[in-house]
N, C-alpha and C positions, 0 to 999 in steps of 0.2 A: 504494500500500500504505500504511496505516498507517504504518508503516515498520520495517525492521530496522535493526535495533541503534538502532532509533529508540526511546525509554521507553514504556514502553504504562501509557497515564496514565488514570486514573480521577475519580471523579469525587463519589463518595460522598459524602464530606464537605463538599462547595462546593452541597449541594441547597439550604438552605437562601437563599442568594445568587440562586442560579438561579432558585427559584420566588419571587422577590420580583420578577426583572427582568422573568421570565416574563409573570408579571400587570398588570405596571406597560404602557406605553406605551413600544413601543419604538424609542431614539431611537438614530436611525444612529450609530456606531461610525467607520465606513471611510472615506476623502473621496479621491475619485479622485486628485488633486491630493499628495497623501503618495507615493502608490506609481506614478502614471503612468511617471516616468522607468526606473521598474528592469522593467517590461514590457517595454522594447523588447530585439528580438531583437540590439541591437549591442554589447551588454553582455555579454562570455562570460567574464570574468576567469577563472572557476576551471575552465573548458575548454581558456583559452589556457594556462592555468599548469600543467594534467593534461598537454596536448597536449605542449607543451614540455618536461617531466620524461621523458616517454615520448619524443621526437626526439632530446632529446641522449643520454640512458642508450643508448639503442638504436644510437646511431653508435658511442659507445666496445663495443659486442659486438658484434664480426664475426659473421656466419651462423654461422663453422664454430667460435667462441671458447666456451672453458669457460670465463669470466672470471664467475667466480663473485662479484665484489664488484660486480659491474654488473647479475646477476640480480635482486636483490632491489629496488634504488633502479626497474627496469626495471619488474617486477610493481607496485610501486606506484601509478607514471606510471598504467597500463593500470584501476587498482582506483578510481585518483582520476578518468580518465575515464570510468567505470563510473558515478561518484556523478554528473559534471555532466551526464553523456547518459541516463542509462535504459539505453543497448546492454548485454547481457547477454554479448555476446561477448568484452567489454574483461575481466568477469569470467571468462570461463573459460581468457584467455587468461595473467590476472594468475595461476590456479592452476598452469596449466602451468609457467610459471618458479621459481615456487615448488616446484613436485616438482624442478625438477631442480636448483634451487641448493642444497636440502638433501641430495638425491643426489651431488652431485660437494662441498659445502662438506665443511673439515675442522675448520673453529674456529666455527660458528655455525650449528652446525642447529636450536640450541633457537631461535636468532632467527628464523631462516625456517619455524622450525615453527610458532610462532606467528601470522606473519603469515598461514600456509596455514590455520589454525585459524580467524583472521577470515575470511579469505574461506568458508570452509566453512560461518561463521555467516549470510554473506549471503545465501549460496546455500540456507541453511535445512537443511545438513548436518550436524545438528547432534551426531549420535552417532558422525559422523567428526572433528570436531574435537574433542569429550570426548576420543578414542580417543585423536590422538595426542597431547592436552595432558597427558593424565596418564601415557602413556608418557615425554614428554618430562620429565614433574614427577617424575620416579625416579630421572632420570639425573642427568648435570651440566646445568643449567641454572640461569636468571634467576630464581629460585624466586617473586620478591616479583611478577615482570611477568606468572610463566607462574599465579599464583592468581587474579593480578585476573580474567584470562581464564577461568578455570575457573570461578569467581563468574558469569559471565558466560553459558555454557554450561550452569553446573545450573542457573541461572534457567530459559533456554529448555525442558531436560527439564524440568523439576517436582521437580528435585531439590532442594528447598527446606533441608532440614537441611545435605546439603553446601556449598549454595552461602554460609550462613549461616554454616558455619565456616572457608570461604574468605575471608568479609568480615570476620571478628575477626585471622583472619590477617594483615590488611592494612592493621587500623584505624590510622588517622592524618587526625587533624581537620585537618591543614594541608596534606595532598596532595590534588589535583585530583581524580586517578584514584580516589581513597579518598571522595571524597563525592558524585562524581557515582553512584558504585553507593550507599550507603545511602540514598542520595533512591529509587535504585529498590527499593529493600530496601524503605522507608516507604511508599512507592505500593504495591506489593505486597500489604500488610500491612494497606492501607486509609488509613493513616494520610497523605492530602493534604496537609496542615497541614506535618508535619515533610519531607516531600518537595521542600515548597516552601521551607522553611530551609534544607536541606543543598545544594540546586541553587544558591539565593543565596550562601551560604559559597564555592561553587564559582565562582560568576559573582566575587567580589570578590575570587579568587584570581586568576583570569584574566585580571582588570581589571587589576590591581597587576604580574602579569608582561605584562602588555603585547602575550600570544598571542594572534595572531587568531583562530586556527581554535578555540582552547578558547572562547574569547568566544563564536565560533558558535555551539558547541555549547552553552556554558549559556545564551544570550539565547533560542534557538529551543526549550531544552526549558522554561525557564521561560515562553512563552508559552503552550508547551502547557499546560502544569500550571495558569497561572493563565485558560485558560479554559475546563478543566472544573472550575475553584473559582467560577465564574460570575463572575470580573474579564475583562469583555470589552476593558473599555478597556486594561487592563494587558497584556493577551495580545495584542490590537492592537500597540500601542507597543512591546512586545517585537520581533513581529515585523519591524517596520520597523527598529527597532535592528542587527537581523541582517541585511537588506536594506542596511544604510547598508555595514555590511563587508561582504557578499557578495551585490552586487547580483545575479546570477544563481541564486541559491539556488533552486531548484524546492521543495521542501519548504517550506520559507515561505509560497509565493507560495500554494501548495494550502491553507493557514492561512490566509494570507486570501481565498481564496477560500469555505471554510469558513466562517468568520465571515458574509462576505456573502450567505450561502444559508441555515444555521442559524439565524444572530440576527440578520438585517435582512430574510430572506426575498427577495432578488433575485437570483433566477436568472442572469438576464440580466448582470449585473457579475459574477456568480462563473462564468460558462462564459466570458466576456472575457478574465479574469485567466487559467483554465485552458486558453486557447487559446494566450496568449504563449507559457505553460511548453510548451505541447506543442511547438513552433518547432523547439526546440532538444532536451527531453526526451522519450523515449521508454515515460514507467516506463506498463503496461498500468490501472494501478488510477485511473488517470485519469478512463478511459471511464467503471470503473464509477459514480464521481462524478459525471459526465455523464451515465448513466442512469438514478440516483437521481433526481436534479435534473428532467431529464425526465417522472419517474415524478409529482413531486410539481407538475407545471403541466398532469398528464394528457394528455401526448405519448409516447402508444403506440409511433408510427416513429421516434423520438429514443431509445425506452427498449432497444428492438430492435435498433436499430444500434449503438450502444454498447456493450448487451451482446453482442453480436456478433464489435465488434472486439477486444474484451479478450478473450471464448476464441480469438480467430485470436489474439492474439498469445501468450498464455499456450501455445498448442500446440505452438511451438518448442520442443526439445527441451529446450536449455540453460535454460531458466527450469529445469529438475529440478519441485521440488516448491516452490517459491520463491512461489506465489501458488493452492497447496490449501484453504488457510482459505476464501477467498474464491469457488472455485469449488465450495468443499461449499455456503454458502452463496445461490452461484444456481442449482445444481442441486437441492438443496431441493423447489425451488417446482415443478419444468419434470423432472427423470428421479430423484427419492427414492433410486433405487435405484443410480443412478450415484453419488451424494451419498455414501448408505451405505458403499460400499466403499471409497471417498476418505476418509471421514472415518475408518473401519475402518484404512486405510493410515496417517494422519498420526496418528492415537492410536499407533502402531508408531511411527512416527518421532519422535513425544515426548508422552510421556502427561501432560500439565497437566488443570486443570480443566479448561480454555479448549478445548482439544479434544476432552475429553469432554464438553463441551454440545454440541460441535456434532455428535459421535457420537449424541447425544441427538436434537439436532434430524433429521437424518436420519433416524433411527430412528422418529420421531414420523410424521414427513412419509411414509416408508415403511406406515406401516400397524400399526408396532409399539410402541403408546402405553406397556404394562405394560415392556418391555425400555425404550424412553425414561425413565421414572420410576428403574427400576434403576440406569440407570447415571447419574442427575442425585444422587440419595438415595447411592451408591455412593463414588461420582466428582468430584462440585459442589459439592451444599449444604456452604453453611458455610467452603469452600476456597477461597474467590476473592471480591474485589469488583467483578469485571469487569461495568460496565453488559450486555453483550452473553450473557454467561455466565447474568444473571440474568435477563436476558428471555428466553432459551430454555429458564431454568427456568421460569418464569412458565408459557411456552406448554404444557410438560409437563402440569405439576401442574392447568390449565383444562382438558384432553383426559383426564385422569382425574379430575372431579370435584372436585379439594381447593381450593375456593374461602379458606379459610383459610389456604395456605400463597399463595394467589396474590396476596390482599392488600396484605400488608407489602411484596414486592416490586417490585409497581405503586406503590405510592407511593415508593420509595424512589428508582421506576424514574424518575418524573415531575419528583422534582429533577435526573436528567444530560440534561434536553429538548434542552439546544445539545449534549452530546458525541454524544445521538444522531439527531437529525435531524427535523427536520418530518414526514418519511415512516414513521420507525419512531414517533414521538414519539403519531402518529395512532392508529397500531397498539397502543401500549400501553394506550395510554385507553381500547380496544375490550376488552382482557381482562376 
């Protein structure tokens, strides 16, 4: 997946970089030799350190124990092996302790309500945890911890106004939590540039406290940021930065593997690197990288099985709706009308621009170009800078003739070539 609660980063403003590297000669980036040793499957730190949170929490709670100060540290363990493995079970098993610590807790339900809120974010539940964040934001609660999360959740709706006076509520240029969201507020907003300031602010906070895991997280979102601003070298070297602390990171590893297929164009090294992570990870959006990749060396039976195994695994129940983007997506192309009602469903489940293109693209691919227009002119233009939002306007606005609106957004589409790939990047250039 892209990722959740991962920053969904754009790429607007870095075109200019990009179509300079674009046209230039491109000189590898990656060198086997940097990253060999954090491929191998012997390196599990933050599976042995999820595993072990979950082994001892779970020995202090007897089967038959309401030991409610154990529930929570327990759901953790379970959420932190959720993040090293891909298993989706570890998540539904971290929600369960979570209901019931807040059910029997008598001094910390806003804190367990929160954590059930993240997890409901992961699961892509996202107007279950609005529900009970702002039931909990009424009561006695951490009012400053339970905004940042609700900042967090109108993001995901498209509740944009609220989430904006969530994040005035909280501003503070010298808190972590406080600048890693207006980097996403600025992504949002279009504004790359400042995205990439307030991330940094954040990374030299987390530098100076000396936290690992904050370091993670700002070294691996500032890779991303810095390469849809077309610093490949910078987004590289981040990456590894975050490899140096958590050599088993899968999300990284799928960064550089991206790098190696995007902007050096070798397949071959980037399903290398995507074979390690699979070892140990399980996350299904894998494959679909695998059947891109395949798509773009013109292997038919490699694109097939792939996409294959990502709808066998997405059919588990417990994914919920955790990977609908992506299956509106490939349904699109192969049953429109399956597509339609998916994407019909995840506009219900949060109505962004980003979902109404893909209501769009569905709707196009269905046979109903004038209803796609509607709801891109409705719903899209002008609300989003999302590369993907704006080539499924593109594709709209060419299936009904408006070559003038389809213009501007092909070229603007032609500077994110690495955010979006050799195989869409071909497709653009065809509008």
């Amino acid at each position: 997946m892209k990722k959740i609660l991962i920053i969904c980063l754009l790429c607007v403003f870095g075109s200019c970089n990009q179509k300079q590297e674009k046209n230039a000669e491109t000189t590898p980036v990656t060198s086997k030799e940097d990253y060999n040793t954090y491929l191998s499957a012997q390196d599990n730190s933050a599976y042995e350190a999820a595993q072990s949170q979950k082994e001892f929490w779970n020995k202090r709670l007897a089967a038959d124990s309401s030991g409610v100060g154990d529930l929570g540290p327990l759901a953790g363990g379970y959420a932190a092996l959720f993040a090293a493995t891909g298993d989706v079970e570890n998540l539904h098993k971290a929600e369960q302790l979570q209901k019931k610590a807040i059910a029997i807790s008598a001094t910390n339900k806003d804190g367990y309500t929160r954590a059930l809120a993240k997890t409901y974010i992961s699961q892509h539940r996202f107007k279950e945890a609005k529900k009970i964040l702002e039931e909990s934001y009424k009561g006695v609660s951490n009012k400053h911890e339970t905004e940042l999360m609700l900042f967090d959740v109108y993001m995901e709706l498209g509740k944009y106004d609220k989430a904006y006076t969530m994040l005035n509520n909280v501003k503070n240029n010298s808190d972590f939590n406080y600048l890693i969201r207006v980097s996403k507020w600025n992504d949002h907003k279009g504004d790359l540039d400042a995205a990439i300031k307030y991330m940094d602010k954040a990374k030299t906070i987390a530098e100076s406290g000396g936290n690992k895991s904050l370091k993670v997280w700002s070294y691996s979102n500032l890779a991303d940021f810095y390469g849809h601003a077309g610093r490949i070298n910078d987004s590289y070297n981040y990456y590894l930065k975050t490899l140096e602390l958590e050599p088993d990171n899968p999300y990284v590893k799928k960064g550089l593997a991206w790098i190696a297929y995007s902007y050096e164009k070798d397949t071959k090294e980037a399903n290398r690197i995507l074979d390690s992570v699979l070892v140990n990870h399980k996350s299904p959006n894998y494959y679909l990288l695998k059947a891109e990749m395949a798509e773009y060396t013109n292997n038919k039976e490699a694109v097939k099985a792939n996409e294959d195994k990502f709808v066998e695994m997405v059919s588990d129940t417990l994914y919920g709706g955790m990977y609908n983007t992506y299956l509106i997506e490939l349904y699109a192309e192969k049953a429109p009308e399956k597509a339609l009602a998916l994407a019909k469903k995840e506009v219900g489940n949060r109505a962004t621009p980003e979902t109404y293109s893909l209501l769009a693209l569905a709707q196009l691919k269905s046979g109903n170009k004038n209803g796609a227009l509607q709801t891109i002119e409705a719903h899209v233009a002008g609300k989003t800078f999302e590369p993907m939002a704006q080539y499924y306007s593109a594709m709209v606005y060419k299936a009904n003739g408006m070559e003038d609106k389809v213009k501007p957004l092909k070229e603007e589409l032609s500077g994110a070539w690495y955010e979006m790939g050799p195989v869409l990047s071909k497709k653009i250039a065809q509008l």
